[in-house]
N, C-alpha and C positions, 0 to 999 in steps of 0.2 A: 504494500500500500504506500502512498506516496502520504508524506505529511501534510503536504498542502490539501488536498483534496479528495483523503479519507477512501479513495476508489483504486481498486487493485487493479495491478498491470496486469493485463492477460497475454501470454509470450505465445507469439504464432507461431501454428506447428508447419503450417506454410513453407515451400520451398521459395525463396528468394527471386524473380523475376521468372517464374515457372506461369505460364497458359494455363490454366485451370478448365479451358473450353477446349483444349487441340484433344486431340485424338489419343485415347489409351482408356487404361481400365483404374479404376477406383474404389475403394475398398472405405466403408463410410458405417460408421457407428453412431447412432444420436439415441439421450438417453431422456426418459423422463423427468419433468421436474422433477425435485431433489427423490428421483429414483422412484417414485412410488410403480408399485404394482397393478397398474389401471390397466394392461391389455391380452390379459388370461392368464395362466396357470402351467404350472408343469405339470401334469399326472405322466408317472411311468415312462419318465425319459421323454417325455414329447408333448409339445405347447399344443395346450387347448385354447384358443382364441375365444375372447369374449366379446360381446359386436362392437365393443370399440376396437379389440384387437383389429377384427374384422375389417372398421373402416381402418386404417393404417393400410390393412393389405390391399382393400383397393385402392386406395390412393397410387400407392407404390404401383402395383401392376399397370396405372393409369397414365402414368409419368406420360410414357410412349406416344397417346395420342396428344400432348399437348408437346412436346421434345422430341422432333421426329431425326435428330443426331443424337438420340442414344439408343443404345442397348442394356436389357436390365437381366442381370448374372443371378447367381444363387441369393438367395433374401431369406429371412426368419424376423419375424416379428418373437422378441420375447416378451417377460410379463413386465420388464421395465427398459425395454430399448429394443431397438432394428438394430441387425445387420446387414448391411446388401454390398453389393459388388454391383456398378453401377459403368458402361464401358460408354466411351465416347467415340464414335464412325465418322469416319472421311465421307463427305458428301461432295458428288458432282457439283452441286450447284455451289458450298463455298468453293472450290477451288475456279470456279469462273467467277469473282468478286469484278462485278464494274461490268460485266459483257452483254448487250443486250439492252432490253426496258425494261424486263421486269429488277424490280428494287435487292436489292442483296439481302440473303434471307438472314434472321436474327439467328447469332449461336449464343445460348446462354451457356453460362459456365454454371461449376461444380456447387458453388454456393447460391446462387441462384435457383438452382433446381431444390438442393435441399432445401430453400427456404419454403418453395412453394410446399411441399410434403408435409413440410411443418404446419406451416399455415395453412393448406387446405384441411387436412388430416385433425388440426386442435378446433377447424372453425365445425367440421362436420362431429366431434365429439362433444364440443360445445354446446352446440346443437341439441342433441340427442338427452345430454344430461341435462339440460337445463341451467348453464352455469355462464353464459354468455361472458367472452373475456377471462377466462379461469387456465393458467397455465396451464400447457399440458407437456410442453418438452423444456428440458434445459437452453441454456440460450445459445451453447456454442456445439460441434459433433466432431467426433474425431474421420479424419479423411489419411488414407494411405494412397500413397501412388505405385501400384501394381506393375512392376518393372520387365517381367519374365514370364513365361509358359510354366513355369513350375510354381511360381509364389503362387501366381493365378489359381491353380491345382488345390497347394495348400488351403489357400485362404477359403474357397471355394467349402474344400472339406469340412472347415476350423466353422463356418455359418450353418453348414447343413447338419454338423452334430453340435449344436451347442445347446439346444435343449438336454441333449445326455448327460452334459457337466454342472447343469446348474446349481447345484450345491457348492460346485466348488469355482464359479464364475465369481470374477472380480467385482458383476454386477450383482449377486446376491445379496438379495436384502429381503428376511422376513415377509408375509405378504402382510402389509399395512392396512386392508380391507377399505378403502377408503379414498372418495376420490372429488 
């Protein structure tokens, strides 16, 4: 925290003059406000969604038709955070930037998409709960940059079993019952 102004520095996990829109794969964790357990359960190694879980997942599968330069990887909604693998594709139409009349189409970048996930995701749970304005995620998510054919693999794995670990997930937290 700085003394002047009582608000803590948050140190970007960000790579340094890195495109956040070009082309590659991403590996992206966002967790519930302070962690609670709002979007299902583990029973026997494997996440039972509850319909707020539910909206999460289709948010997520929905990405596609509003970002038509992505591709969406492995994903698991747990009872207090996502994780997905979320890849970015070369389109014919950026790499003709300027040719033509029609206007050069929009690439949103990586944080940009999560935000909408976020924000459509907490407005349609909002919703539903009747809490209009009520947290639903942390403000910041962790993003990896997927370098290789084999991290991909891994990380791929590390999302599709991570219901099996949940006891011994870093994210484990008691279910709070309450939201």
């Amino acid at each position: 925290m700085t003394n002047d102004t009582k608000t803590p520095h948050r140190k970007s996990i960000r790579l340094k003059d890195y495109g956040y829109s070009q082309a590659g794969a991403y590996f992206i964790t966002i967790c519930t406000h302070e962690r609670q357990t709002l979007l299902g359960q583990i029973v026997d190694g494997r996440m039972q969604l509850n319909s707020l879980g539910e909206i999460v997942q289709a948010v997520w599968f929905a990405l596609t038709e509003h970002y038509a330069h992505i591709h969406l990887g492995a994903f698991v909604v747990m009872p207090n955070h996502v994780h997905g693998i979320m890849e970015f594709k070369i389109e014919e139409a950026a790499l003709s930037v300027g040719v033509g009349l029609k206007p050069t189409p929009t690439r949103h970048g990586l944080s940009e998409i999560v935000r909408a996930l976020k924000t459509f995701s907490a407005r349609r749970i909002n919703e539903k709960c009747d809490k209009a304005g009520n947290k639903v995620w942390q403000r910041n998510y962790y993003e990896h940059i997927i370098r290789s054919e084999a991290s991909y693999l891994t990380i791929s794995e590390y999302i599709q079993t991570n219901p099996q670990r949940w006891l011994e997930d870093s994210y484990f937290v008691e279910d709070d019952g309450h939201y």
